[in-house]
matplotlib code that plots the C-alpha trace (Angstrom):
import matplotlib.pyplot as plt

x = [4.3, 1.4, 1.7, 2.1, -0.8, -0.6, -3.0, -2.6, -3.7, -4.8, -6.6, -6.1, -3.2, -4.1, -5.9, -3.6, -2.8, 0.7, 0.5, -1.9, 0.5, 3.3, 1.5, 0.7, 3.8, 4.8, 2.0, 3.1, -0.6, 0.7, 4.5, 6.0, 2.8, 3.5, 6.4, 6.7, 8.0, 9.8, 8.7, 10.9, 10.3, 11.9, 10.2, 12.4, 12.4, 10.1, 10.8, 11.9, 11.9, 14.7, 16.4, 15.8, 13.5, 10.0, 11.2, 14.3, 14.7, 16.5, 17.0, 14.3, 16.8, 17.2, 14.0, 13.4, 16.2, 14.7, 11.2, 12.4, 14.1, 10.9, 11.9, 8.2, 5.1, 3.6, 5.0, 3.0, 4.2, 1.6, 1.7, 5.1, 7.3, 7.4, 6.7, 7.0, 6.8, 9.8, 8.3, 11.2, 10.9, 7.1, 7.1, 10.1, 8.3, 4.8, 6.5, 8.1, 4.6, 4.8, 2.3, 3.1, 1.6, 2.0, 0.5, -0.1, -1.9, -5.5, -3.5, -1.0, -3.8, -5.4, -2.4, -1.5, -5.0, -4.6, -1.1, -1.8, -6.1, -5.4, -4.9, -6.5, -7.9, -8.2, -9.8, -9.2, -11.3, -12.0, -15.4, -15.6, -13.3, -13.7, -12.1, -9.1, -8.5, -7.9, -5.6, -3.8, -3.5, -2.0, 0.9, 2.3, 3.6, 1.3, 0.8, -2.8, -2.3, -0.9, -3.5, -6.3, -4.8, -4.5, -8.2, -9.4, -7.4, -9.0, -12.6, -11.7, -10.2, -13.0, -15.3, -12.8, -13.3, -16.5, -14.0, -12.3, -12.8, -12.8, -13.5, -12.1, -13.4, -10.7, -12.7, -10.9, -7.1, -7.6, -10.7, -9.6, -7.0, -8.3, -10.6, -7.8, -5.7, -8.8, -9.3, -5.6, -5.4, -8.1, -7.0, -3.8, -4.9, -7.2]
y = [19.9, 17.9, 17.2, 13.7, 11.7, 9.8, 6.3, 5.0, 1.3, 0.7, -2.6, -4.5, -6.9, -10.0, -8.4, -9.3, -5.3, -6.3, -8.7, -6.8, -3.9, -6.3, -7.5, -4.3, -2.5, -5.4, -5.3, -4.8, -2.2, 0.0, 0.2, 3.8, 4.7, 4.1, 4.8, 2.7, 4.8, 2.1, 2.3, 1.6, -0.4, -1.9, -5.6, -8.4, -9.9, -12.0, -14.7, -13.6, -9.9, -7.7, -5.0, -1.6, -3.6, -4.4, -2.2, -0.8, -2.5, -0.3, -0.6, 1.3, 3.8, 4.6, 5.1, 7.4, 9.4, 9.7, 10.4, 13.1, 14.5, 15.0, 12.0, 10.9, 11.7, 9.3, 6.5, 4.2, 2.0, -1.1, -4.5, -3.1, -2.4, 0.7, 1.7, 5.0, 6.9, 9.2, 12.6, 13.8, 10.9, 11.3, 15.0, 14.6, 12.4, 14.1, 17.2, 15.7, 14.5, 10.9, 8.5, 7.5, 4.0, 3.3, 0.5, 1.9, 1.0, 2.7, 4.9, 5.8, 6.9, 9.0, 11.1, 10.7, 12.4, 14.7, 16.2, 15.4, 16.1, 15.6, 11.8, 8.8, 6.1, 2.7, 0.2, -3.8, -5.7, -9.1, -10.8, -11.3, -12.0, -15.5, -15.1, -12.8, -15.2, -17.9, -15.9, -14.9, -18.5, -19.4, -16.9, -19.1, -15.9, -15.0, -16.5, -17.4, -13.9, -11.3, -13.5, -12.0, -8.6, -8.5, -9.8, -6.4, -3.8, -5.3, -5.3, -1.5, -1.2, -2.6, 0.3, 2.9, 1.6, 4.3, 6.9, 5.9, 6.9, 3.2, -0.2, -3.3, -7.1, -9.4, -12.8, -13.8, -12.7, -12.9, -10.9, -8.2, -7.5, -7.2, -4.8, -2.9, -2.7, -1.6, 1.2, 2.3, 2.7, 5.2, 6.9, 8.0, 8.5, 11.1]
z = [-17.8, -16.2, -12.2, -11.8, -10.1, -7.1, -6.3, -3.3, -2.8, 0.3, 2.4, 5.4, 5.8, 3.9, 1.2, -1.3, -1.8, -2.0, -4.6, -7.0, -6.4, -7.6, -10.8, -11.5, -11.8, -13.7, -16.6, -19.3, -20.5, -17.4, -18.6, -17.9, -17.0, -13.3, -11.0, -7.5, -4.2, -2.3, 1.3, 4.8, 7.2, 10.2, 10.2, 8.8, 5.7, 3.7, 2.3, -1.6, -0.5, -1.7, 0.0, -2.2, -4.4, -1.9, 1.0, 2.3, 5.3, 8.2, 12.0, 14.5, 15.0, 11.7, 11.0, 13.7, 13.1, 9.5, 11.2, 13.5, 10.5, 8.3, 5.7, 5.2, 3.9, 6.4, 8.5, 10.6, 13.5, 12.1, 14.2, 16.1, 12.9, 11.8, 8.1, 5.9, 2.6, 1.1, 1.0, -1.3, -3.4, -4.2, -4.1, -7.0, -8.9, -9.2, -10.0, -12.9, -14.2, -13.4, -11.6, -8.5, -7.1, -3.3, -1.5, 2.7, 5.6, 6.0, 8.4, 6.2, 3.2, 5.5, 6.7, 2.4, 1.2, 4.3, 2.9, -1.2, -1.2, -5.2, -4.0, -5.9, -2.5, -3.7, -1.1, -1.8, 0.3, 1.1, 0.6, 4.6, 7.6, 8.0, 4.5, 5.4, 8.7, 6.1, 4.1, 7.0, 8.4, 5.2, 5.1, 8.1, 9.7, 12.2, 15.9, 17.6, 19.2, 16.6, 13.9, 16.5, 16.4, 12.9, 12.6, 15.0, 13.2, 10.0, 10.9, 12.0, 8.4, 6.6, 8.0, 6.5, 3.2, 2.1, 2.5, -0.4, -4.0, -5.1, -3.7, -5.4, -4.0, -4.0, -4.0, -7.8, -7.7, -11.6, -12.2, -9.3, -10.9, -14.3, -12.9, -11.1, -13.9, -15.8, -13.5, -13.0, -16.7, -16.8, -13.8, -15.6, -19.1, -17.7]

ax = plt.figure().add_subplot(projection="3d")
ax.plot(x, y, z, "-o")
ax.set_aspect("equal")
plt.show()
């Protein structure tokens, strides 16, 4: 049996990682071709999230409990929530030959292509920062003062992105992803 592959799309927060991660486990070209890892975290809910469906959402002590216990491929403590991966869940999956999509911090990747080296980096980046601040702004979640912090750790982020085996430009929602989808079909008909 073929080993599963694993892509991990990757970008700072505002991106719009989230969302092409969302579209594309629901195309309907990349049907059974992809398999989503539900990540936990400890921040609250979005609005529209669902528990079990965009993250399992737990308490900090749960999720340090779980940490100490060697639950996840990676976890991340990222703008004072934590977040992380199910080892067992992705480890089960790519052993039964099926494509595993996560969507992770820059962090996260990095400790990801450090434990799986056989793992496919995909960086979505914005066209500039004035652009991300906008996008940010518009999510009406962040404050003058974690809107600057998120604006640092992405400028940091942004220089990370040559380390990756791909780079998408999200300045089109549309055409990025018709060009990610593009490439996310070739990655797993290889």
């Amino acid at each position: 049996m073929r080993r599963g592959k694993i892509i991990i799309l990757s970008g700072p927060s505002g991106s719009g990682k989230t969302t092409l991660y969302q579209k594309i486990l629901a195309s309907k070209r990349l049907s059974g071709r992809l398999i989503r890892c539900v990540s936990i975290t400890t921040r609250s809910r979005r609005a529209g999230e669902k528990h079990g469906r965009d993250y399992f959402f737990i308490s900090p002590k749960a999720f340090l409990f779980k940490k100490r216990s060697g639950h996840f491929l990676e976890s991340q403590k990222v703008f004072g929530n934590y977040y992380g991966t199910p080892q067992k869940g992705v480890k089960d999956l790519l052993k039964e030959g099926k494509n595993v999509l996560l969507t992770i911090d820059v962090k996260g990747a990095n400790v990801v292509r450090r434990k799986l080296p056989h793992a496919i980096t995909i960086f979505v980046k914005v066209p500039s920062l004035a652009i991300l601040k906008e996008r940010l702004k518009q999510r009406g979640t962040e404050t003058n003062q974690s809107l600057s912090l998120r604006m640092k750790v992405a400028s940091e982020e942004m220089k990370q992105a040559r380390e990756y085996d791909y780079v998408i430009v999200n300045d089109n929602f549309s055409s990025c992803y018709q060009q990610l989808a593009k490439l996310i079909l070739r990655i797993v008909q290889r």
